[in-house]
N, C-alpha and C positions, 0 to 999 in steps of 0.2 A: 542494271537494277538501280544503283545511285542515280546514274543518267537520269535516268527515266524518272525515277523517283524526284527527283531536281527540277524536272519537265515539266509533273505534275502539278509540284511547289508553289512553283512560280505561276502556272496555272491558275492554281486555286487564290492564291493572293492576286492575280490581276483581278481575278472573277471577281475576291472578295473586295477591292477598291474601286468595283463596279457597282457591287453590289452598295456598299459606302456610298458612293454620290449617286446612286440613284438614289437611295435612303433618303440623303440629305437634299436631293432636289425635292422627291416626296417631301421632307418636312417642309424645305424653301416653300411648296408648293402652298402644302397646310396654311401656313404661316401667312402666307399673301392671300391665301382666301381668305383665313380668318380674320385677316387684318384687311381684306376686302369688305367684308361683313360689319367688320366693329364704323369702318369708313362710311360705311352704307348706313348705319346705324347712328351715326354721329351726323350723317346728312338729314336725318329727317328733321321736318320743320316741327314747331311746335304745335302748327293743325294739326301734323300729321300723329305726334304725340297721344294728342289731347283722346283722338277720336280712336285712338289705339286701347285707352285707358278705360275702368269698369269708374266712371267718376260718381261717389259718391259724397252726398252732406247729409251731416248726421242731425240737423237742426233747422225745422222751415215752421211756423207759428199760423200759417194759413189755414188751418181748423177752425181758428174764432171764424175768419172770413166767411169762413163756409153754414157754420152758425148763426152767427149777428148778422152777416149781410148778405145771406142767401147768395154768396158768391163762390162762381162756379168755372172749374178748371178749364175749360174752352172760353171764358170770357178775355175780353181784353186787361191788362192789368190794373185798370184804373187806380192810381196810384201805390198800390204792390208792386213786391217783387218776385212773384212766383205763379205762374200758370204753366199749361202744358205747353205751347210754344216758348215760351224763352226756357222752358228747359229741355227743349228738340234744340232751341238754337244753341244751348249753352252746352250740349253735348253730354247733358246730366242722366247719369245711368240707373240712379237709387236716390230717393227723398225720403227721412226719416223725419215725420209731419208729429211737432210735438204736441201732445196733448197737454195743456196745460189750463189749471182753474185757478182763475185769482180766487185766495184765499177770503177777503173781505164780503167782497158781495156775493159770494155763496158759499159761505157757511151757514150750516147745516143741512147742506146737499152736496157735497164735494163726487160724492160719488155717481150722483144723477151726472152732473155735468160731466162726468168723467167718460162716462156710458155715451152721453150725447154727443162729445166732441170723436168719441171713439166710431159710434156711427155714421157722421159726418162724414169721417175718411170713407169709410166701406162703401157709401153710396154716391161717393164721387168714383172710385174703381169699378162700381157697376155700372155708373152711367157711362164711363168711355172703357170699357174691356178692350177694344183695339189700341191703345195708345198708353196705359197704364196695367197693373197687377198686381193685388196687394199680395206681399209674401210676408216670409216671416222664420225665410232660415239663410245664409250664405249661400246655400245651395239655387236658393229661391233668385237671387239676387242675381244671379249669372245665368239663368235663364232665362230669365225677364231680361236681361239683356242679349244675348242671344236669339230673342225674337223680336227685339227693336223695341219694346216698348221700356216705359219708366217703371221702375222697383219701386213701389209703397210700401211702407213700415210704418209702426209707429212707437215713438218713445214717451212715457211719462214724464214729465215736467213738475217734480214737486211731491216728494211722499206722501203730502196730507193727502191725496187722492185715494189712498188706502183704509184711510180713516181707522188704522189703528188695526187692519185686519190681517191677518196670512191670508186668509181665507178670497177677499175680493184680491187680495194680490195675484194670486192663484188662477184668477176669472177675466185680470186683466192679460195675463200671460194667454190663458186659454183665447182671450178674443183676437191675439196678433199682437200684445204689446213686447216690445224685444229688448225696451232698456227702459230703468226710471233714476233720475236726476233724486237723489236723496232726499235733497232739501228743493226747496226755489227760495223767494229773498227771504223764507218763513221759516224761524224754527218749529218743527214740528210734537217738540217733546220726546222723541225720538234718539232726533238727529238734529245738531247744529245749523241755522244759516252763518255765512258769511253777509249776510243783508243786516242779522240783527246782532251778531257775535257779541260786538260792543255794547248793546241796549241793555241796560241793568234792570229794566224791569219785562224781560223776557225770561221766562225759566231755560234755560239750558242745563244739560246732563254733564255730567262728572266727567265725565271720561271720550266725551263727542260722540258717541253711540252709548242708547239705552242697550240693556240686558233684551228688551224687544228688537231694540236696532239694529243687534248683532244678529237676531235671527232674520230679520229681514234679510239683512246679506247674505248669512246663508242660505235663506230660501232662495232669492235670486239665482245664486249660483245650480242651487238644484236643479230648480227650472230652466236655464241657459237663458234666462234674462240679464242681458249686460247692466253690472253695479258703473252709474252716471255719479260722477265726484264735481261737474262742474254746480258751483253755485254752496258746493257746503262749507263751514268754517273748516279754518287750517289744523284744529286739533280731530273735527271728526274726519276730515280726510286722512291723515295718519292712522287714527284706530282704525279707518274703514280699510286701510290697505293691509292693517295688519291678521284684521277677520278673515278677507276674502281669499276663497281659493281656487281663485279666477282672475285674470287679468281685466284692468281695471279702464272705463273710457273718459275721457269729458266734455263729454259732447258739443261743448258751444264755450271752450273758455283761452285767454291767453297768457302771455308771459310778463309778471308781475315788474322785471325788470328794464322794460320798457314802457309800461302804462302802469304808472303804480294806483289800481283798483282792484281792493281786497277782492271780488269776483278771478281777476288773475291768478296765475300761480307764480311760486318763488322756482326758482334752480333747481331747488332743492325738489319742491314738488316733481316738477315733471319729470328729473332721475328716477325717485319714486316710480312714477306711472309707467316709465320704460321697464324698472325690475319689479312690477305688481305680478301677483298669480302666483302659482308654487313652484317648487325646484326646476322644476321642467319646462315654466313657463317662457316663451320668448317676450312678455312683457304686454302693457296695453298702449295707448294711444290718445294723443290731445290734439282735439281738430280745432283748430281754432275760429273763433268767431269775428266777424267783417264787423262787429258795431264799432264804432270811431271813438267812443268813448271808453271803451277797453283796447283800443291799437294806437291812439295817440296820448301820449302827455298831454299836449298842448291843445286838443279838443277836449281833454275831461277838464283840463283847467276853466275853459271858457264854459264849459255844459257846468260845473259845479258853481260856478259865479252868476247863473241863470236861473237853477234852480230854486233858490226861492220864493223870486217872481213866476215862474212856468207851475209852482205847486197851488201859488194863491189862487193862478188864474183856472188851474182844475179846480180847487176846493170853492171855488165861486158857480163853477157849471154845476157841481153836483148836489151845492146847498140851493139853486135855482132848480134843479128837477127833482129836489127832494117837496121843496116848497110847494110845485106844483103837480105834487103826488108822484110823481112818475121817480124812475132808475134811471144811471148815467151809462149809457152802455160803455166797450172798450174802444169800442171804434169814435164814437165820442170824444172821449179823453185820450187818444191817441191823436184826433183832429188839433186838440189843442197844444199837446206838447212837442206834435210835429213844428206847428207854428211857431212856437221856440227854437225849438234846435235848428232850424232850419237857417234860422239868423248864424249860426256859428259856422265860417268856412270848412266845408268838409277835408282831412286830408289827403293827402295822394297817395297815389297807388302802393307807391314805394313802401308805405309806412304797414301797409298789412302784409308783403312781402319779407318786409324788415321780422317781422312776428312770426310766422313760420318761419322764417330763416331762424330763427333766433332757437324756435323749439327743434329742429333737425340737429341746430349744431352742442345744443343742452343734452337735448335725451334719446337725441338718434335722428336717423331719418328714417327710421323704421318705427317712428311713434310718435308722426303728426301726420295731421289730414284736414280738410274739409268740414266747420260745424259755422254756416254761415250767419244763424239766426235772422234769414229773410220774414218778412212780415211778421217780427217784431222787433223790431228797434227803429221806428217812427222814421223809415227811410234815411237813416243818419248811416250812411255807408260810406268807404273810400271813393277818391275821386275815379271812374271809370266804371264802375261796380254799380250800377243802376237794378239788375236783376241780375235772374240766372242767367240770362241770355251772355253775359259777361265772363262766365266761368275760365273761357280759354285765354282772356286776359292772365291771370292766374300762373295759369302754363306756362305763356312767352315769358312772361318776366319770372320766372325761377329758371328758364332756361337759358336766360339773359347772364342769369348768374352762374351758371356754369354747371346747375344741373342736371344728369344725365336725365335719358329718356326713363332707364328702367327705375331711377330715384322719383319720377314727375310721376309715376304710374303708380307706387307705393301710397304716395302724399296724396294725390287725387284719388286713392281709394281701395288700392291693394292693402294696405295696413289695418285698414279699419274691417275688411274679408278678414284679414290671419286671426285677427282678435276675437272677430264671432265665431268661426270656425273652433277655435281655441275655448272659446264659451261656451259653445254646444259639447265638446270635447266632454269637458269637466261635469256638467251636467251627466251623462252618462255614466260617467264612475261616480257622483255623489250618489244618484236613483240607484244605483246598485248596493250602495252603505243601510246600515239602517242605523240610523244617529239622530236621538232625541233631541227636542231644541234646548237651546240654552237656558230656556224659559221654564222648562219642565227638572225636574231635581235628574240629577247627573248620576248614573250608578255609581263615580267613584269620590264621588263628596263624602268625605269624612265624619263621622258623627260627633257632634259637640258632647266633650266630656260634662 
């Protein structure tokens, strides 16, 4: 019986030391696929990246185009930077087409225009339904990709479009609009610009959001329309992060630490826009914008030394077509201050890679992306960066830098998904609250003795 039992013993422990290194060949085994996989993974190229990726930009201006010059998505780019081939070629999976009204030459229609530029998109998605699809959820956005064509959206450009309303805010949500930019270079009465912050004979509010401004936010947030912080001053950006109870975008801005223009943000900002949203939030996202005079120094040096001369030679075309009765369209005065800027060397690639790198390593890499602002910034872009067709430029050099694939997929476009997703979230639990606006007296406001 000991024998035997000894017999066993020894049995059972050879078994179990068989049992042992088969275990650990199994994991060896794991291990060298897994490490097979991560190799395999590491070998892909940056085409291969690129065209893996759902790539979005949250900022394209070709609505005027489409207005003012009867210019249209199958045409060639004549002088743009945005048609439907170079964004087949640039591997672009979603364009958010800003709707935006200069403030000047129409006022007292801000909203007509608003309507117009709004239509403008629609009926360029109807003329090519094979190759485009206007959406207007995250959800939307991956199916349009999914069947090969390009995601349409469209973002606001500038509160005054609201003209002071919940109500048409409401109607621009209803037509497909899924973000608005607070301000543009205008303060609104509202909400602060950073265009006019400093101008003393601009009214601005106490606090960078009006007692209306704070319901705008909250409306937004009801509606799962993404609250846009680029373009507003540095104090309504703080209140406005302190309103929202959603994670926060900015669609078209960069890092004030390398191009110091108040349009930029500081450190501090884009920390902020990584912890915006509420407890639970994972945070929003700053896509940065390709204009050379917010990604170089030493381009807005030279554009700010220009300006002068570049503003006389507009205020000369537009007291010439006022003279002879006529309006100075944008395209116009976009001809002219192209002709300017155009004198100033553009920077290299490097320096708008520098800029995203800059906001990964600030406020995550889970909270930069893509906000190119193509046709509008008078074709003043980095060296390489001609149009969209350019995009996977982009690509190679972050992965130049060491990269991975699943961070270049985040930055081209997975970030800016979590954020809407995360925005349509919130929306559902506010529609479910019933909570009066700020603007309406509060049940629990105390009554003055």
């Amino acid at each position: 019986m000991v024998l035997a039992a000894t017999i066993l013993m020894a049995a059972a422990a050879v078994s179990a030391q068989e049992q042992t290194r088969a275990a650990q060949a199994g994991a060896t085994q794991t291990m060298t696929s897994k490490a097979g996989k991560e190799g395999a993974a590491q070998k892909l190229s940056a085409a291969q990246v690129h065209r893996s990726a759902i790539v979005i930009d949250t900022h394209a201006d070709t609505p005027q185009r489409f207005l003012d010059e009867h210019f249209d998505l199958d045409d060639a780019l004549k002088g743009g930077e945005f048609n439907l081939e170079s964004a087949r070629k640039g591997g672009l999976g979603a364009e958010f087409f800003s709707i935006w009204v200069e403030p000047e030459t129409n006022k007292g229609h801000y909203a007509r225009r608003t309507l117009e530029l709004i239509d403008a998109v629609k009926q360029q998605a109807a003329k090519h339904p094979g190759e485009m699809e206007l959406v207007t959820s995250a959800e939307g956005i991956e199916r349009a990709h999914r069947e090969h064509k390009l995601a349409a959206l469209m973002g606001i450009e500038g509160g005054h479009s609201i003209e002071n309303s919940l109500g048409l805010l409401r109607q621009y949500y209803a037509l497909g609009v899924r973000y608005m930019t607070l301000t543009w270079a205008n303060s609104n009465g509202w909400a602060d610009s950073s265009g006019d912050a400093d101008d003393a004979t601009v009214a601005h509010t106490k606090e960078g959001l009006s007692e209306f401004g704070k319901d705008v936010v909250y409306e937004m947030n009801r509606l799962g329309m993404m609250v846009d912080v680029s373009h507003v001053s540095d104090k309504t950006f703080f209140r406005t992060l302190i309103i929202t109870r959603a994670p926060v975008i900015a669609s078209h801005s960069g890092a004030r630490a390398l191009c110091d223009a108040p349009r930029n943000m500081t450190d501090d900002m884009l920390r902020a826009i990584a912890n915006s949203g509420g407890p639970d939030s994972k945070g929003g996202v700053v896509q940065v914008n390709f204009f050379s005079g917010f990604v170089s120094q030493e381009y807005r040096n030279a554009m700010k030394a220009k300006e002068p001369e570049m503003k006389a030679a507009v205020q000369a075309l537009k007291d010439k077509a006022k003279a002879e009765g006529k309006e100075t369209s944008e395209a116009e005065i976009d001809k002219v201050q192209r002709e300017y800027a155009d004198r100033i060397p553009r920077p290299p690639l490097k320096e708008l890679i520098d800029q995203i790198d800059h906001v990964a390593k600030v406020a995550g890499v889970d909270h930069v992306g893509l906000g190119s602002d193509f046709d509008g910034i008078s074709g003043q872009l980095p060296q390489g960066i001609d149009s969209a067709a350019d995009l996977p430029k982009i690509t190679a050099a972050l992965m130049e830098r060491g990269y991975s694939a699943v961070d270049c997929r985040k930055i081209l476009g997975g970030n800016l998904l979590r954020v809407f997703r995360e925005v349509e979230q919130v929306a559902k639990e506010l529609q479910a609250e019933d909570r009066p606006r700020i603007t309406v007296k509060q049940p629990f406001e105390k009554k003055r003795e």
